[in-house]
N, C-alpha and C positions, 0 to 999 in steps of 0.2 A: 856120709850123706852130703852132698854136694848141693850149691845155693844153684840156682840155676839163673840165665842172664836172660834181664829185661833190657831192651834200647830206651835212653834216656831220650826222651823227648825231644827237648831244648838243644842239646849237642850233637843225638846220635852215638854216644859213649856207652857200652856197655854198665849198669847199675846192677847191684844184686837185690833180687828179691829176697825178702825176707823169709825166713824159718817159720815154715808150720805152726800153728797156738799146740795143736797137738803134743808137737816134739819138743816145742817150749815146758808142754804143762809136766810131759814124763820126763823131761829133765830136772825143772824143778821139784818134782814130787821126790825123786830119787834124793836130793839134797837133804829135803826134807824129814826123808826114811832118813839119814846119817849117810847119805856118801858123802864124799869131798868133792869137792867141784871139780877139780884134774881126772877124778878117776868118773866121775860123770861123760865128761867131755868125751875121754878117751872111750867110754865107754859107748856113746853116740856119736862117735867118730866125730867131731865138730871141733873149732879153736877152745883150748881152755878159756881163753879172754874173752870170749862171747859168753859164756856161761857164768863167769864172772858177771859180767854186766847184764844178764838178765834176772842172777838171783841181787843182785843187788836195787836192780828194780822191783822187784817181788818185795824186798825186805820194806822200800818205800812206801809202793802202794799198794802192796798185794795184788798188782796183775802182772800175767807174761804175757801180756797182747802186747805184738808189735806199735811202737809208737808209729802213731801218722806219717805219710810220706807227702812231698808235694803239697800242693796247696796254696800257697802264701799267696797274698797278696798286694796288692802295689801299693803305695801311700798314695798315688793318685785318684785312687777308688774314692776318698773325702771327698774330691772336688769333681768328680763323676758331673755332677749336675755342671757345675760352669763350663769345665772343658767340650762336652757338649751342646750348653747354648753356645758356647765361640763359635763352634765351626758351622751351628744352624744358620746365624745371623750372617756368616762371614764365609762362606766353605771353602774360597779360594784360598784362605790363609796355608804359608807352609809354616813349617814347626818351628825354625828359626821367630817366626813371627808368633805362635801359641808361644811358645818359651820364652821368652818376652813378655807378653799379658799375664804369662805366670808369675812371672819375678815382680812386674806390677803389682799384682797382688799379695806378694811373699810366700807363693807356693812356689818348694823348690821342686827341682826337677830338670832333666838334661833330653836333646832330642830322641836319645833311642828312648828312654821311658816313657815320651809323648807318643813317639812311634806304635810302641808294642802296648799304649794303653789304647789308641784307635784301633789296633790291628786284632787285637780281642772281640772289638765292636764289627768286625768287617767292613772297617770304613780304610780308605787309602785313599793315598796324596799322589796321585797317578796325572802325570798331565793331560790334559784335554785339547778336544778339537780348537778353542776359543782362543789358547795359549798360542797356536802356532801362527801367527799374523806377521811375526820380525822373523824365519826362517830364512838364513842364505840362500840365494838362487844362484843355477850357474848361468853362463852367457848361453850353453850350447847345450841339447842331452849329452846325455854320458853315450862314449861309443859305447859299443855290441862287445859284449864279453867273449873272450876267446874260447871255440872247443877245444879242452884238455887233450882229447885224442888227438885230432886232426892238425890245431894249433892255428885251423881258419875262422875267419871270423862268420 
């Protein structure tokens, strides 16, 4: 019996899903009757080493449910409230400058984690029209771009 692949969210890398409760419960049950865990395995086609590690969670807490996947979350979740007054009062701040006010206050924290804790909120540090007032100009337009075919202008 073969795991079959989920895409990992975050990289796009292949993850395995986890094994059935099902084919968990009849492998451990079988343990249970007296097989051996090798001859289990082999018998559910699957790694010895995974049946290892599932009856030995069994032996802990009496369950073969797959532990939790995903989930976690940031230590900037504490300071959820401040980091979003910041950007209320202030919304041009970039992250260099949040990342700052943090350490201010001795929340650590580095730009991609400031980053990817707005980017959960659907907020981003996108520049605006208000921004572009010191843009280079040129003296002249730009000439006429050339036809790839013809090679005239």
């Amino acid at each position: 019996m073969k795991e079959s692949l989920v895409l990992d969210s975050m990289s796009g890398d292949p993850m395995p899903k986890p094994y059935s409760g099902d084919l968990r419960a009849r492998v451990i049950g079988d343990i249970v009757s007296g097989a051996s865990r090798r001859a289990a395995a082999e018998y559910y086609g699957i790694s010895p080493s995974v049946v290892v590690i599932w009856a030995q969670r069994f032996e802990t807490t009496g369950s073969v449910a797959a532990k939790p996947s995903g989930g976690s979350t940031s230590p900037l979740e504490k300071h959820a409230e401040f980091l979003l007054a910041l950007i209320a009062k202030q919304p041009d701040l970039t992250l260099d400058e949040i990342v700052a006010a943090m350490n201010k206050r001795g929340i650590p924290g580095s730009r991609s984690a400031v980053w990817r804790f707005y980017d959960r909120r659907n907020i981003s540090f996108k520049k605006n029209s208000v921004r572009f007032g010191a843009k280079a100009r040129g003296r002249c337009p730009r000439p006429p771009a050339l036809d790839a075919r013809s090679r005239h202008v």
